[in-house]
N, C-alpha and C positions, 0 to 999 in steps of 0.2 A: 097393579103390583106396587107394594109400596119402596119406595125409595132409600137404599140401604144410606144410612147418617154415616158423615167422616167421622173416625177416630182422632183424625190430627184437630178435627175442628171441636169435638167434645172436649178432648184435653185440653187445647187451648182455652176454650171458652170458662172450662172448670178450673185452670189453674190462675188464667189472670183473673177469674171471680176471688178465689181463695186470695189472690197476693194484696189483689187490688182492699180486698176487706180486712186483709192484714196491715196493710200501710195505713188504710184509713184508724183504726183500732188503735195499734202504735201510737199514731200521731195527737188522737183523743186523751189517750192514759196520759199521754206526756205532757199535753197540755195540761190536765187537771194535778197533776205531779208538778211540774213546776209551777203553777198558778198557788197549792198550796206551798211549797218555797218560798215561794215570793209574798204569800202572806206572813213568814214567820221572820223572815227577812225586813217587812215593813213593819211587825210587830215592834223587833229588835230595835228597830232604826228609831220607832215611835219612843220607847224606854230607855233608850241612851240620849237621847235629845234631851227629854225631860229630867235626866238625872244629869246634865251637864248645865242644863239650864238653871235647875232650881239654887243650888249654891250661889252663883254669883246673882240669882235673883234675890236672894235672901242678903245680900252680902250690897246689893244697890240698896235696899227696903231699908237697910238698917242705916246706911249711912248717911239716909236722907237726913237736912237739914232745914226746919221749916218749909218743905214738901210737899202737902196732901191731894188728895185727891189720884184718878188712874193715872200711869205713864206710857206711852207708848215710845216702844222702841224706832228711833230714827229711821229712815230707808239711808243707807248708803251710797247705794244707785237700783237703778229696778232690774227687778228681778221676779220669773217666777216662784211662790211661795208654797210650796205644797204643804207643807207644816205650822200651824200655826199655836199659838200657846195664849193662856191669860195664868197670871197669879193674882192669888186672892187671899185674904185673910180667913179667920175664924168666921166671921160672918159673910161671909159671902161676899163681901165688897174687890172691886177688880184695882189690885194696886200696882201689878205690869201685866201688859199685851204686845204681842206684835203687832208691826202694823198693818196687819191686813185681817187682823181677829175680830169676830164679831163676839161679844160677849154672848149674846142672848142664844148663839146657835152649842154655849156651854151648860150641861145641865148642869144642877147642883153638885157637891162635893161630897161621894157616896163612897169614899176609903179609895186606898190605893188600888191600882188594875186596871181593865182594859174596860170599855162598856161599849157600845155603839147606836147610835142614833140611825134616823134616816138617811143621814146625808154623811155623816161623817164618822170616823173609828177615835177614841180617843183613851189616853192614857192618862191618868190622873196618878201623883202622889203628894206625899207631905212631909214639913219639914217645922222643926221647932214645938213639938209635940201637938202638931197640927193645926198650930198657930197660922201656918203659910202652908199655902197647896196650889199646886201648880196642875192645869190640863193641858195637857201636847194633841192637837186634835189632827187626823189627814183625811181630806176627800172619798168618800166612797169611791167615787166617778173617775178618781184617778187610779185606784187599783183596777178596775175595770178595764180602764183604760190601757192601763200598762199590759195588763194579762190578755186583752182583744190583742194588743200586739205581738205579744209574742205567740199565742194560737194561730195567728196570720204567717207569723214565721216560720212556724210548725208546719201548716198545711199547705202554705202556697205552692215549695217545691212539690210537691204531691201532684198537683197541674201538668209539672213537667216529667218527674220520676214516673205516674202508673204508666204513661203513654209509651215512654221509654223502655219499662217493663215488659209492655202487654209484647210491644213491637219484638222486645228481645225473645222474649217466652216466644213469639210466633216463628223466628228463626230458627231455634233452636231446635223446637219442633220439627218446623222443614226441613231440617239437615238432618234431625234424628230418624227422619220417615224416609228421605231420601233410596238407602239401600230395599227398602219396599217397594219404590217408585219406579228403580232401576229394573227389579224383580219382577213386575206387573207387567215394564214396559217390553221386556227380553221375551216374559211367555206370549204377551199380545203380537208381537212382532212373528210369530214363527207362523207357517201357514198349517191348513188344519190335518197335513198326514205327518206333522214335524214332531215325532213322540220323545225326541231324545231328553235327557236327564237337563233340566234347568241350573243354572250355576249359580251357588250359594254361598258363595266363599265369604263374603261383606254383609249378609244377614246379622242380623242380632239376635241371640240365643232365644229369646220368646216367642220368637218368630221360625227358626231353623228348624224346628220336627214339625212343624207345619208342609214347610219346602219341603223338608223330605219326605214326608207322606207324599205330599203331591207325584215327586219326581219316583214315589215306589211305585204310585198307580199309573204315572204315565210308562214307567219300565212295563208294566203287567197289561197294560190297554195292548202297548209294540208289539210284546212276545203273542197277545190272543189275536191281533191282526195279521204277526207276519206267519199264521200257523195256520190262519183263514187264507192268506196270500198262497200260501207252500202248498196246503192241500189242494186248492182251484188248481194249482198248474200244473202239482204232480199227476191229480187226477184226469186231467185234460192231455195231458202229454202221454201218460198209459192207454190211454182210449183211442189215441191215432191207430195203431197198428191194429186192433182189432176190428174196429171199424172201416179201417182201408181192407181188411179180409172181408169181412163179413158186404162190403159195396162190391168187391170181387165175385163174392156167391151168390151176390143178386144179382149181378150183371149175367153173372157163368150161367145161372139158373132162368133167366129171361132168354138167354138165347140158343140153350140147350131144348127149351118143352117149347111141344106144338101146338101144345092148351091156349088158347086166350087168354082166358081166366089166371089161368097160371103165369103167365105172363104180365099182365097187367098185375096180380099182386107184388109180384118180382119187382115190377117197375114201383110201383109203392112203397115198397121197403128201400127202397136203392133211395125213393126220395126221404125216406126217413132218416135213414140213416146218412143220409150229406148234412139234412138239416141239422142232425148230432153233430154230427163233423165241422160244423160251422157254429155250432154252441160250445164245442169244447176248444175252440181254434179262439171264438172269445171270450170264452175265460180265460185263457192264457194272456189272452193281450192287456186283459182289466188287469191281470194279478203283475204281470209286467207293469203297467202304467201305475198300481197303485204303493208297488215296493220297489219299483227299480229306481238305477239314477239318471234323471231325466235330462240334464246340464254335463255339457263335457266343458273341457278347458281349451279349446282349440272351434274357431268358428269357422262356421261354411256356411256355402251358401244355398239355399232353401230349395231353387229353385229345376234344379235338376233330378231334387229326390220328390217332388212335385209332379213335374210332367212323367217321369219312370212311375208312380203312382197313379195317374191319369191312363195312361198309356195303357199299363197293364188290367188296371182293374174294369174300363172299357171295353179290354179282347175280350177278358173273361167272360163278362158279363154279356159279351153279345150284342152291344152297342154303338150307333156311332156315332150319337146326337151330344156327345160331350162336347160344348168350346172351351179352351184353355188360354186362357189371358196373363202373360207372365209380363213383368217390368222390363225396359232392356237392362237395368243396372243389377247386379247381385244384391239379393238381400241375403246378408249376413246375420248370421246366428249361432249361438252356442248349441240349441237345443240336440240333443242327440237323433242323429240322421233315422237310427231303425225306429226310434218314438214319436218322430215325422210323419215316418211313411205309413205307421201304425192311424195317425189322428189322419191324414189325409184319405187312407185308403176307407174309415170307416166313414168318414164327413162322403167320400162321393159312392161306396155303396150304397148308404144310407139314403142319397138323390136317388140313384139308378132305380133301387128296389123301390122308395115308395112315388116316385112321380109320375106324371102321366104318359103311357102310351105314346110315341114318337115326339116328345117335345122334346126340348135341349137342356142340356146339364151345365149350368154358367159355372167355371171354374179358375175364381180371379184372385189374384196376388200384387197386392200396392208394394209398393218403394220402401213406404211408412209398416211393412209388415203384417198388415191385416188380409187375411185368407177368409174366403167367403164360397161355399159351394150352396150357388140357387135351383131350386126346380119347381116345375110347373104342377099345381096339383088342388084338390080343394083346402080352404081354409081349416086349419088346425082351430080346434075350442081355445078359446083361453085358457081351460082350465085345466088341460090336456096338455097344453105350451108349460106350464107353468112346474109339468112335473116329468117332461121330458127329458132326458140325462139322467133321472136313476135307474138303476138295474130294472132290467124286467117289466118296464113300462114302453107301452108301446099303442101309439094313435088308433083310434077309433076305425076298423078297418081296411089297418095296416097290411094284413095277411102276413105272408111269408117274415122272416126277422124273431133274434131273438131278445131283444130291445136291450142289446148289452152296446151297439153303436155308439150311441150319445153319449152311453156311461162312462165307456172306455175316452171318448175325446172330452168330455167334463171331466175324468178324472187326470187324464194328462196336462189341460188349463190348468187345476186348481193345484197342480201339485208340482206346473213350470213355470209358474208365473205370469199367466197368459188370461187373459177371459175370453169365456165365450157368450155370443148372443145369441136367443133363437126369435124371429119374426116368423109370423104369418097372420095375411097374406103379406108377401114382399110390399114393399115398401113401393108408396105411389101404382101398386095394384090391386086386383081386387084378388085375385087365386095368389097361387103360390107359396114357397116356403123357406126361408134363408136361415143359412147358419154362419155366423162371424165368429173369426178368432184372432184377436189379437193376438200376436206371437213374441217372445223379448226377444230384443233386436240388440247387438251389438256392431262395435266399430270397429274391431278388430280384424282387417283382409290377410 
């Protein structure tokens, strides 16, 4: 079966994808958005240079005195020069430079504007009806350079923000899934006869007619079981008194005729009808065990509704090979006394009726609250063990029984909080047959 995928972990995963390729996205526009800024910026910077320059270049040129040849401009201390300039005459000859200009990396004098080489951006204008012309050249490598940094300052925090993100987005999630989690854990938590209505109050509306669906079917699961529950006992409870009539007119009728035959059918019927009498005695006890309330609020102790148990269902039965092994100290329990004496009486008829022919009936109760009734008999199948406790099943040559025993004490475990274990053969033998039950124990004397 394939394995149902988180909700909170697809959201998650889809939304810091989405966020994560939005910051990244963001942070690319921005950089080429300010990258071209900062080109019109350097533009600017290049054509006020050269129009601040040219005048007093024109204005040193003229008031040379016996002069010729290039001049460079002085260093006044160093510094670096990102801009560098040459003027030049009508012919081409370089009459001032900075001093860090190379002429030859200026091309010729092709009208005012922008142009750009390999290495460098340069602005050219002129002055004195093109007499003098000045180029203002800047580094390619330095816009580059400027613009690698500020892309760096763009994305770095990105490093730090998606993580911070993703982390947040994974929070908020968790907190938003939360009341789900709470909801998941309230239904898991309840045991499996616990049909009552689940509580929704802190749901999130996307979620709430889901819950309530749920809590209408478990309303409608309650009302089909407690109606399966009502009919087993009402029907069972109406059947005593006829059946105690009708074991009456078998009795009356076996010891009125002088027939044999008549007689031994009589006795036949008498057995039929106990065995009724003992099928509809448990279904009431299954219908009790499986809708009563199994937990009082007041505890006692175990062990005298234990041996009244032993005691009684021994005479009955006709036996006398029961031992009963009780602790000296009270085990205390909340468990209700008559749903007790209900799981004890079926755990040791269940011994009587299927074990062997005058062996013993171990009937033992720890401190720590575990009740075990062992008896001697052949090995149970596996696969026969494995399906003992529900209705209507019953071992391989069981005979008499109507395999509602186990049912009735697996459904008091599962529904008081208790477990039960079934071995065979017992434990470090080869025959036999044990049944454990752990019982909740309290501390209240």
């Amino acid at each position: 079966m394939r394995q149902a995928r988180s909700l909170q972990i697809r959201l998650g995963l889809a939304v810091g994808a989405v966020v994560t390729l939005l910051w990244a996205a963001t942070a690319l526009v921005t950089a080429q958005l300010v990258r071209a800024e900062m080109s019109e910026v350097f533009d600017s910077a290049l054509e006020e240079t050269a129009q601040r320059i040219l005048p007093l270049a024109v204005s040193e040129i003229l008031g040379r005195e016996g002069v010729t040849g290039p001049q460079t401009v002085p260093v006044i201390r160093p510094h670096d020069e990102y801009f560098t300039y040459v003027v030049r005459d009508a012919a081409g000859a370089v009459l001032l430079q900075s001093h860090t200009a190379r002429p030859q990396d200026f091309p010729p004098y092709a009208g005012p504007g922008f142009s750009d080489t390999p290495q460098v951006r340069i602005f050219s204008d002129e002055a004195l009806r093109g007499s003098i012309t000045i180029a203002v050249a800047e580094p390619l490598a330095h816009r580059d350079e400027v613009a690698h940094e500020v892309q760096m300052g763009l994305l770095a925090p990105l490093a730090l923000m998606i993580p911070l993100s993703l982390a947040a987005i994974a929070l908020v999630l968790r907190l938003g899934f939360a009341p789900l989690r709470r909801f998941r854990l309230r239904l898991a938590q309840r045991g499996a006869a616990d049909l009552s209505a689940v509580e929704t109050r802190d749901l999130p509306a996307e979620v709430l007619p889901l819950a309530q669906t749920l809590n209408s079917l478990l309303e409608r699961l309650d009302a089909a079981f407690q109606a399966e529950r009502s009919f087993a006992a009402n029907a069972a409870h109406e059947l005593r008194t006829p059946l105690a009539g009708a074991i009456a007119q078998a009795q009356r009728l076996r010891a009125e005729t002088a027939d044999p035959a008549s007689a031994a059918r009589a006795t036949e019927i008498e057995a039929v009808l106990k065995r009724l009498t003992r099928l509809s005695e448990g279904l009431m006890q299954l219908a009790r065990a499986e809708g009563g309330k199994l937990r009082t609020d007041t505890a006692r102790d175990l062990r005298p509704v234990l041996r009244l148990m032993a005691d009684d269902t021994a005479r009955l039965a006709g036996a006398a090979q029961l031992r009963l092994d009780l602790p000296p100290a009270p085990v205390m329990s909340d468990l209700d006394p008559d749903i007790f004496g209900i799981l004890c009486r079926n755990l040791i008829e269940n011994a009587l009726r299927h074990g062997a022919p005058g062996t013993d009936i171990v009937v033992r109760l720890t401190p720590a609250g575990q009740l075990s009734v062992e008896n001697d008999c052949d090995p149970v199948p596996a696969e026969v063990l494995d399906r003992l406790g529900t209705r209507f099943v019953r071992a391989p040559g069981a005979g008499k029984g109507s395999g509602l025993g186990l049912a009735i004490v697996h459904a008091i475990v599962a529904r008081g909080g208790g477990r039960l274990a079934l071995a065979s053969p017992r434990a470090g033998q080869a025959r036999g047959f044990a049944a454990t039950v752990d019982l909740p124990l309290t501390t209240q004397i």
